[in-house]
N, C-alpha and C positions, 0 to 999 in steps of 0.2 A: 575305599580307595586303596591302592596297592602302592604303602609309602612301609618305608624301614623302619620300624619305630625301636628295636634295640642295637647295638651295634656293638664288637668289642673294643673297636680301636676310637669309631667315631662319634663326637657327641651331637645330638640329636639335637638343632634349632630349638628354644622355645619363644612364644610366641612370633612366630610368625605370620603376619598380616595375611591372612583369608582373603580372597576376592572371587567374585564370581563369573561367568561366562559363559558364553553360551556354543555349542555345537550341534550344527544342524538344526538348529532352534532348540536342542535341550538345556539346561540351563546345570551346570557341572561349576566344582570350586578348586581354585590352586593356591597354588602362594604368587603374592604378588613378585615378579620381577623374574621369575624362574621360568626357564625354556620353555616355550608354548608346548614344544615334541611331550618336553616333560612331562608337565600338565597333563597334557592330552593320554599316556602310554600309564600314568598312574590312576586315570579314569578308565581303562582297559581298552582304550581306540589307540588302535595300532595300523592300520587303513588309516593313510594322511590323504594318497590320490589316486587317481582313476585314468590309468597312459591310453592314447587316443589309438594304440597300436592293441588292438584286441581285447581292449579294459581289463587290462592287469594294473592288480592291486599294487602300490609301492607302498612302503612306511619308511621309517629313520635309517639310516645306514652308519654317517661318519660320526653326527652332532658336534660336528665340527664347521660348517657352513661351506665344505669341501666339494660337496656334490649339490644333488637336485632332489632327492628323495624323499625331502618332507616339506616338499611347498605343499601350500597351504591357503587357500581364500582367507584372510584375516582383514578384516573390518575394510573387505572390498578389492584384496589386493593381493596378488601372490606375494607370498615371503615364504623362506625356507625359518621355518617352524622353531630350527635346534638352536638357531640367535635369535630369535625373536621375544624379548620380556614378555612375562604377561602382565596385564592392567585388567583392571575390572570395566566389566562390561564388552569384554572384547568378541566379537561376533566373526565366529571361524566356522568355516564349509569346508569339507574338501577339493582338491580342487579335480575337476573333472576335464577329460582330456586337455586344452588349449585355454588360459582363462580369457576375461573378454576384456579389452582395451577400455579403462573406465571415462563418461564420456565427462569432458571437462572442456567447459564452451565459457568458462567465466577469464573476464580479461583478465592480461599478467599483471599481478599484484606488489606488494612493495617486495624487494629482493636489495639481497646484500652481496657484496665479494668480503671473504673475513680473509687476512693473510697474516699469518706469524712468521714468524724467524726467528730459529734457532743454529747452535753451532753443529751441531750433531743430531739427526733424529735414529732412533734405533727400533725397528719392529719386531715388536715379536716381546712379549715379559714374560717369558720362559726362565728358566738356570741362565741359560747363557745370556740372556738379553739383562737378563738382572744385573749380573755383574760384571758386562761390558759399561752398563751405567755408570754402576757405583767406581769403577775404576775411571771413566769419563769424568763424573762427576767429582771425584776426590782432587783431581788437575782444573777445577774451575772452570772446564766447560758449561756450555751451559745445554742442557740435554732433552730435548722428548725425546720420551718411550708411548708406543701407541702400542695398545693391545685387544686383542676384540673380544676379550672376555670380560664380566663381571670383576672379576678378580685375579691380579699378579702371580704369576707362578708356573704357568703352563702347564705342563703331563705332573709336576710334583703336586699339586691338586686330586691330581687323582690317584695314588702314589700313598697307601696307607702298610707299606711296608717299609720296611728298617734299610737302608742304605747299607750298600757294600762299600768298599773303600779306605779311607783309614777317616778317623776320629780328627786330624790336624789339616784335612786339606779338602775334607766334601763331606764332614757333617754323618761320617760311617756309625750306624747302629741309630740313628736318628729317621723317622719317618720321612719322606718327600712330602706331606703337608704340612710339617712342622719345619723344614728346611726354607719351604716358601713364606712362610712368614717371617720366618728369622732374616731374609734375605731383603723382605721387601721393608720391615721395620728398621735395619740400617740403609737403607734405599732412600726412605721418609724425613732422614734428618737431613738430607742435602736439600737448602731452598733451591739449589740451581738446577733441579730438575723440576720436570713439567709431566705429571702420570695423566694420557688419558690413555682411560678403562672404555670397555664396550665401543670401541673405536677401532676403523679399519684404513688402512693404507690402501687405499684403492688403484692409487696410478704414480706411477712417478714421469716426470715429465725433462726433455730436454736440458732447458733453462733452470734446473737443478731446482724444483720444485716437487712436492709432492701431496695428490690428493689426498685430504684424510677425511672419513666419514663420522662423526664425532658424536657417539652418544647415539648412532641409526639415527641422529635429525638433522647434525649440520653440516657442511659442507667446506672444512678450512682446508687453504692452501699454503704448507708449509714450506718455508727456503730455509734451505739446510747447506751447512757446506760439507759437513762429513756423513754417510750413510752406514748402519750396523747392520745387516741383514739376519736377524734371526726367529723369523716365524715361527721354524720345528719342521712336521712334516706332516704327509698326510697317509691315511693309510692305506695301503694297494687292496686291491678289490680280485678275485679268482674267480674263472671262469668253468661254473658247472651248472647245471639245468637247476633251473629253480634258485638260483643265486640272487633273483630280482624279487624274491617273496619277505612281503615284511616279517621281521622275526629275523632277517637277515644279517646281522651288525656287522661292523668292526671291533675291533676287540676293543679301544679307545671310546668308542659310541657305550658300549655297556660300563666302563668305569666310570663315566662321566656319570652314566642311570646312577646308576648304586652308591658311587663314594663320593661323588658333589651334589647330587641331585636326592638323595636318598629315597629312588623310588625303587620298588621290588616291581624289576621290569619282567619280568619267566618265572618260572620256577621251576626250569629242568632245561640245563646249558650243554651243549657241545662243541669244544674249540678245535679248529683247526689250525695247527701252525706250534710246536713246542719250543719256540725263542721264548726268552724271558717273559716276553710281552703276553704270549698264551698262560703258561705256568702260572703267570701271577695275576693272571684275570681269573683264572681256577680257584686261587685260594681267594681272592676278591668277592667269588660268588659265593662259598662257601661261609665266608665273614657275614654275608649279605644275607642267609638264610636260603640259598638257592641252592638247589642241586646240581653239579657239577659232573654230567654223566661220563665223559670221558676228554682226551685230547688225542687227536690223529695228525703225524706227520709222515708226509713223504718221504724223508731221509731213513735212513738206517739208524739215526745217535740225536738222541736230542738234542737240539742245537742251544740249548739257553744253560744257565748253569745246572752241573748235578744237583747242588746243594737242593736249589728249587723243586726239579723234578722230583728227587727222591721225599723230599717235604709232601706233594702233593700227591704223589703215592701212597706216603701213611696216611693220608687224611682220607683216603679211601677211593681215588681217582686214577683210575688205569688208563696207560698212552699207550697208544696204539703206532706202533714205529711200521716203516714200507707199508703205510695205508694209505688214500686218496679218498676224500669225499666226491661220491658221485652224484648225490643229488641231495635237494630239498623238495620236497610236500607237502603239500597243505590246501585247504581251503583258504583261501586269501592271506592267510599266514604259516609260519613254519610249524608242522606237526611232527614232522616225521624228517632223518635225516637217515642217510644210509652212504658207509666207507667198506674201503675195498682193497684188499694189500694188493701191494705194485711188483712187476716184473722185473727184469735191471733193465729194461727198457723206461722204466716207471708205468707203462699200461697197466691201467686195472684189470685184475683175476674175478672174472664177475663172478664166479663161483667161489669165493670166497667173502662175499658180503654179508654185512651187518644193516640191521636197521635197525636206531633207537630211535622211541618215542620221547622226541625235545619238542619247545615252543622258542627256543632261540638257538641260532648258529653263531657264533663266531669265529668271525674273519680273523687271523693273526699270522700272518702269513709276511709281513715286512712293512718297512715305510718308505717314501717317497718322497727325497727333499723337497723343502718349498725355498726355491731358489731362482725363481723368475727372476723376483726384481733384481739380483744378486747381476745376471746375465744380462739385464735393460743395463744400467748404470754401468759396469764394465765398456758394455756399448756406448756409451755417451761420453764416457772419460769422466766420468766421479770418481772422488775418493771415496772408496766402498771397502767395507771387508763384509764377511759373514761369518758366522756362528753359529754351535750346537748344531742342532740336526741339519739346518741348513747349508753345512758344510760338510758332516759327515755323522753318518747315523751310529748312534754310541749310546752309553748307559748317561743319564742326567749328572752323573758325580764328573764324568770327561766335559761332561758341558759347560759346566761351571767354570772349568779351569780354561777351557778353551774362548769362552765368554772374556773370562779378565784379560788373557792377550788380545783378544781380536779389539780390547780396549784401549789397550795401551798402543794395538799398532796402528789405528785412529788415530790417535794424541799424536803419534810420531808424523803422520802424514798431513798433520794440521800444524805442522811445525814444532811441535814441543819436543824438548830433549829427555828422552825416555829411557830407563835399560829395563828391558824386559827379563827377568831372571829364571835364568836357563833352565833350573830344576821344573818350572811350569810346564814347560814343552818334553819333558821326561815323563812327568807325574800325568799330565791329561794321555800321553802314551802307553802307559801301563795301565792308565782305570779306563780305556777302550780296547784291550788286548782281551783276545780270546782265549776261553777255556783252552786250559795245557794240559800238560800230563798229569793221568787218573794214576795214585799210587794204592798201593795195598793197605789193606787198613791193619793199623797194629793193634798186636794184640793185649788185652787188658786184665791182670788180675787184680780184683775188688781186695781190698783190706778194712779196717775199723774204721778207715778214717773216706770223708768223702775227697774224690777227686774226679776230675773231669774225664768225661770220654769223647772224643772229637774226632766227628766221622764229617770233617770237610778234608776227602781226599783229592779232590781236582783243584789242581791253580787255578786260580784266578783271582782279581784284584781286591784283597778285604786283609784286612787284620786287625779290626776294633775290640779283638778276646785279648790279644797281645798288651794292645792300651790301656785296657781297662781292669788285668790282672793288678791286684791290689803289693801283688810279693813278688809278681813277675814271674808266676808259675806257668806261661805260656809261653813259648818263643815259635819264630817261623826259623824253617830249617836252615835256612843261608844257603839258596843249592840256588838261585836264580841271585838274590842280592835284591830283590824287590819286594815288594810285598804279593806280586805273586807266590812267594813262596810258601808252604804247606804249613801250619801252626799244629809243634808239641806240645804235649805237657811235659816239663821235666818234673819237679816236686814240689811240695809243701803248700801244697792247695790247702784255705781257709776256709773251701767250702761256704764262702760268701755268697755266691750265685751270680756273681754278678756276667760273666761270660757267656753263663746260660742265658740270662736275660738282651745282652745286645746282641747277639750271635742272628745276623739277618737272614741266614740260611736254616733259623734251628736248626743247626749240625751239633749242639752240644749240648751233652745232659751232665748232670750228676750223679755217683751212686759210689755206694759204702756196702759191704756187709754189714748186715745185722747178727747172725749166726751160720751153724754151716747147711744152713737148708733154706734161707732168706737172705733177700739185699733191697736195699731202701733206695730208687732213682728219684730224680727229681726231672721234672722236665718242662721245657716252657710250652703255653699254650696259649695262643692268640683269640682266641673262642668266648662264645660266655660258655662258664660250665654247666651241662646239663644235668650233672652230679653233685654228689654231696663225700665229705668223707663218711667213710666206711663201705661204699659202694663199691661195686666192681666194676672195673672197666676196658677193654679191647684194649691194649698194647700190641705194637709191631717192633719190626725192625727196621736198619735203614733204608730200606729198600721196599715198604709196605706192609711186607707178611706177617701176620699174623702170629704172636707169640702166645698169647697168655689171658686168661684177664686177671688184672692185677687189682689187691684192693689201693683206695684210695687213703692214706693214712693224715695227709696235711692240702689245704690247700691257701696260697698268699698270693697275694698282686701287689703290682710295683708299679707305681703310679705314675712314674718317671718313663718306663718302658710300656707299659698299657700292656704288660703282659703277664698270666699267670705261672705261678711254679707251681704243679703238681707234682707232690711228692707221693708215692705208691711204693705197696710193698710186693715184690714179686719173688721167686723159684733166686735165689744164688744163680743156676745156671743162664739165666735170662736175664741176670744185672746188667752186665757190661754191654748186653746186645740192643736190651728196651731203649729204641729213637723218639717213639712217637705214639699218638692217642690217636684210636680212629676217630672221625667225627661223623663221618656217612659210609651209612651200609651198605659193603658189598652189590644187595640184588638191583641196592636203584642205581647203579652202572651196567648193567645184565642188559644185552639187544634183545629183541624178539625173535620168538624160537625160530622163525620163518621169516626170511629177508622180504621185504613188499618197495617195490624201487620202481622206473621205468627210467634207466640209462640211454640218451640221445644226447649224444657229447655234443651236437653242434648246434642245440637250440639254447647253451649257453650265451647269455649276454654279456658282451662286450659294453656299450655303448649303453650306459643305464638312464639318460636322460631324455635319448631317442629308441629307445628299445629296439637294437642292431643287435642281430644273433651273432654269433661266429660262423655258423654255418653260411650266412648272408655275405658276410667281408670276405670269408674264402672263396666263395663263388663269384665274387663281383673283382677280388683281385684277379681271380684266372683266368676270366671271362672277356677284359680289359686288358691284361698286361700290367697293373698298376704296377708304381715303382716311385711316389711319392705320394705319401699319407694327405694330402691335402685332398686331392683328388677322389678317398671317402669320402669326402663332405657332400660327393653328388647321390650318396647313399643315407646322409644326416650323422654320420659316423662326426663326433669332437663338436656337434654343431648347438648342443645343449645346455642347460645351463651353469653347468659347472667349468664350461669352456674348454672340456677335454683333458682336466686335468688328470682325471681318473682314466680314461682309456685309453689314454695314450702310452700309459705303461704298461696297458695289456698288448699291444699292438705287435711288437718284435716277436712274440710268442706267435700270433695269430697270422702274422706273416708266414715264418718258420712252416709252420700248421697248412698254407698254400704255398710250400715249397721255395720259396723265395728268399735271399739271404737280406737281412735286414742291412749288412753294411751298405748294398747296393740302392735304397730307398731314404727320401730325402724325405727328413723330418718336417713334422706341421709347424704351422705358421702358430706361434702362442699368442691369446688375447691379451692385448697392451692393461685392459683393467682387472682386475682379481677378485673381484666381488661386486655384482649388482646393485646401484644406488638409486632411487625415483629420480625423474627427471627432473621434478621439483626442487629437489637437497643440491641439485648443480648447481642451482644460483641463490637457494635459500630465501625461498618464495616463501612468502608470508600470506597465509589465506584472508583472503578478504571477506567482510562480516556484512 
């Protein structure tokens, strides 16, 4: 089975309950409770179904229960796979174009109506949903939180890197899996809250009530008088040929594989899309044992922070900036990907393509609020606010803070007397603000003694090296007044390490001379080591290149950070410059010397749960005169199972693409429920014996 069995950040389950199953009648083992997709993609089935439009293969896409991707025949019944537990014994088919309506002739049997009430329900146990709670619940409301995963915490689950931010207001140099527990373990001492896990808000209704699916078995309807809306988001999907071939992910879908699921889903990644969310799916897969062939984005600058990028360049992973992926290939899965640098038109330069040999793509290309219900309830006149992604897409340390007011301005709307304190609405302002000005890096001479060298030259929101200098030998330059600003070193470094150690960007190393032809760096590495001291090993610079190989003279871990200091002795001249350890070779980033592609832009799919090309929608807009989205639906365009939510934000583009301005075209009608429930769990029918 293709499971992670070492990890450096993360500890590997032990015993976990074995259970058995079966597919296609072969008889395969998981762990009990863990995503059927999962299950199934660490047994090497990656084909979930077979679409009625030409038997194209689909597999996993969001594993987020977002789309339609990986239903699945399981013990008689479609389910999408990536929420689905596994139990022993469970009997799963793929499913083959349309499944069949199962026949059920036995009378209706005993059924329940269950109804709770509460003062405030909040969905979504993200950052923000966590600590709109606990600020709820600290004022003695009384609170559900419904969440549709296993376990509290949302994207910080999957999130096995060091937080940016500061140290006093979101937990900076601290992992996102280690935040969520911290978060949900003072969560757990309020009795006035009510956690259901594996639970979905399926509908909310007029009369200020709201369906919630409880456990995938039962069917309670909650009254609420305050509503928190904070799901998260989901993640947008890009339209190029072969986008609908499994091996296909979102960048979100493969962290879930790797850092909650701990299965080795590939073994040779390429992402598209260099926002934070790419960059650190890169280092993710690298953590994971996987190859990290490259990242291509469309823009000209990498959009996520330098710190990141430049990190994932020493590790030995080239971005490809003015590139476009134009296709995927495969035999019923992804083999082959091929990008293409863009004009300032953004058209691809077909004579200038790549083609690397991958078995996964990902998608990382942006998110999409989950803000339905947010838009129902405003409709109805509830007291609603929303949160975190929900409200605006940001890094999880903004969501946090944005969580606690969207708490407090509940309490205020349910009558309590609240001050909300102002510096909040500053602080969640600054840890959402964008990379600022790139400064020059200064220059460093090594002396006897160690001291830090700190190549984080782009603003942006972090200063946990500041906090955690033991003498104060860090400061930010006071040129903004925030913590955007750039962190010196002035003097009298102890050479503790500790900077080196929290520093979420390794942007900072240590080094001394040793004489005038050696100097001693020290540097963090999140990795297990594949060395030993006395070894030698590839050092770079900040920015990748290749300097050296340096012997290795010291190596410790710090059990508190989960991360090593490698100390190495290198050239004097290469003290002050060595950033980083390569961890993967050059050549397995290398395309094929000969690009193998077949580019037909408009047999990209749109519409992935009715298999609608682009080329289709453009023709049937121009064909038609369309000029409100509904009116696809006589093409099956939004009519699929995930109710449109994914291609509706391809849509404006595809419009554009048939010439037509989107302002002029009247948005689709959004499905009142959010997720699929048997028609059984509506009334909590009890099978009869």
């Amino acid at each position: 089975m293709s499971r992670i069995q070492q990890h450096p950040v993360l500890k590997i389950p032990e015993n976990r309950k074995i259970v058995h199953f079966f597919f296609k009648g072969k008889k395969l083992t998981g762990y009990e409770g863990e995503a059927v997709s999962s299950a199934l993609i660490a047994n090497g089935i990656h084909v979930f179904n077979i679409h009625s439009r030409g038997d194209t293969p689909q597999g996993l896409f969001c594993a987020n229960g977002q789309c339609s991707h990986c239903t699945l025949i399981i013990n008689g019944l479609p389910l999408k796979s990536c929420v689905t537990p596994l139990e022993e014994g469970m009997e799963i088919y793929p499913l083959v174009h349309l499944p069949e309506i199962p026949i059920d002739d036995h009378p209706l049997g005993k059924h329940e109506k269950i109804v709770e009430v509460c003062d405030v329900l909040v969905i979504g146990g993200g950052p923000s949903g966590l600590t709109a709670t606990i600020e709820l619940a600290k004022m003695g409301f009384n609170v559900y939180l419904v969440d549709d995963k296993a376990k509290l915490g949302g994207k910080l689950l999957l999130q096995t890197h060091k937080f940016f931010g500061s140290i006093e207001d979101c937990y900076a140099g601290t992992r996102g899996i280690d935040i969520a527990s911290k978060l949900e373990k003072e969560l757990r001492q309020y009795p006035n809250v009510k956690i259901l896990t594996n639970s979905s808000v399926v509908g909310i209704f007029k009369d200020q009530k709201a369906g919630v699916f409880v456990n995938n078995r039962q069917y309670v309807i909650i009254d609420f008088k305050g509503l928190v809306v904070s799901p998260g988001a989901r993640e947008k999907s890009l339209i190029f040929p072969g986008n609908n071939l499994p091996g296909v992910y979102g960048a979100g879908a493969f962290q879930t594989l790797v850092n909650r699921d701990l299965v080795h889903s590939s073994d040779r990644v390429f992402i598209v899309g260099s926002g934070n969310v790419g960059l650190i799916a890169a280092y993710h897969a690298l953590q994971a044992g996987i190859h990290a062939v490259g990242i291509c984005d469309i823009l000209d600058k990498v959009s996520g922070y330098k710190v990141h990028a430049d990190k994932i360049r020493r590790m030995g992973v080239p971005i490809y900036l003015n590139h476009t992926v134009l296709s995927a290939e495969g035999n019923e899965k992804v083999e082959r990907i091929t990008i293409a640098r863009v004009n300032k038109q953004f058209q691809p330069i077909l004579d200038t393509a790549k083609t690397f040999e991958v078995d996964n793509l990902l998608i990382a290309v942006g998110l999409t609020p989950v803000d339905e219900f947010y838009d129902m309830a405003v409709d109805f006149g509830f007291k609603v606010v929303k949160a975190g992604d929900a409200q605006e897409i940001a890094e999880a340390s903004s969501a946090m803070f944005g969580g606690r007011i969207a708490g407090l301005q509940m309490a205020e709307m349910l009558g309590k007397k609240v001050t909300i304190d102002g510096s909040w609405n500053r602080k969640a302002e600054v840890l959402k603000s964008k990379p600022g000005k790139i400064y020059a890096p200064v220059k460093v001479k090594l002396t006897e003694s160690f001291q830090p060298v700190i190549r984080c030259d782009e603003e942006i929101p972090c200063n946990p090296c500041t906090s955690v200098c033991p003498v104060n030998a860090i400061q930010l330059e006071k040129k903004r007044g925030t913590i955007m600003d750039i962190p010196r070193y002035s003097d009298a470094c102890t050479g503790c390490g500790l900077c080196v150690l929290i520093c979420p960007g390794l942007a900072i190393t240590l080094a001394r001379k040793l004489d005038d032809e050696y100097a001693e760096v020290v540097l963090p590495h999140e990795y297990i080591p594949d060395f030993k001291v006395g070894d030698v090993i590839p050092v770079t610079d900040q920015t990748g290149h290749f300097l050296e190989n340096a012997e290795v003279i010291k190596i410790r871990y710090n059990k508190k950070y989960k991360t090593h200091l490698i100390h190495v002795k290198s050239t004097l001249e290469n003290g002050q410059k060595i950033c980083g350890i390569r961890v993967q070779d050059p050549e397995i980033a290398k395309p094929k010397e000969v690009p193998s592609f077949e580019y037909l832009p408009v047999n990209g799919i749109v519409c992935h749960c009715e298999m609608v090309s682009v080329g289709e929608i453009i023709d049937y807009i121009r064909e038609h005169n369309i000029r409100d989205v509904n009116q696809l639906k006589q093409i099956r365009v939004g009519m699929g199972a995930c109710g449109g939510k994914n291609c509706s934000v391809l849509l404006p583009r595809v419009f554009q693409m048939a010439g037509v301005n989107w302002k002029e075209v009247t948005p689709g009608t959004k499905r009142p429920l959010s997720v699929e429930i048997p028609m059984a769990a509506l009334i909590n029918e009890k099978t009869t014996e």
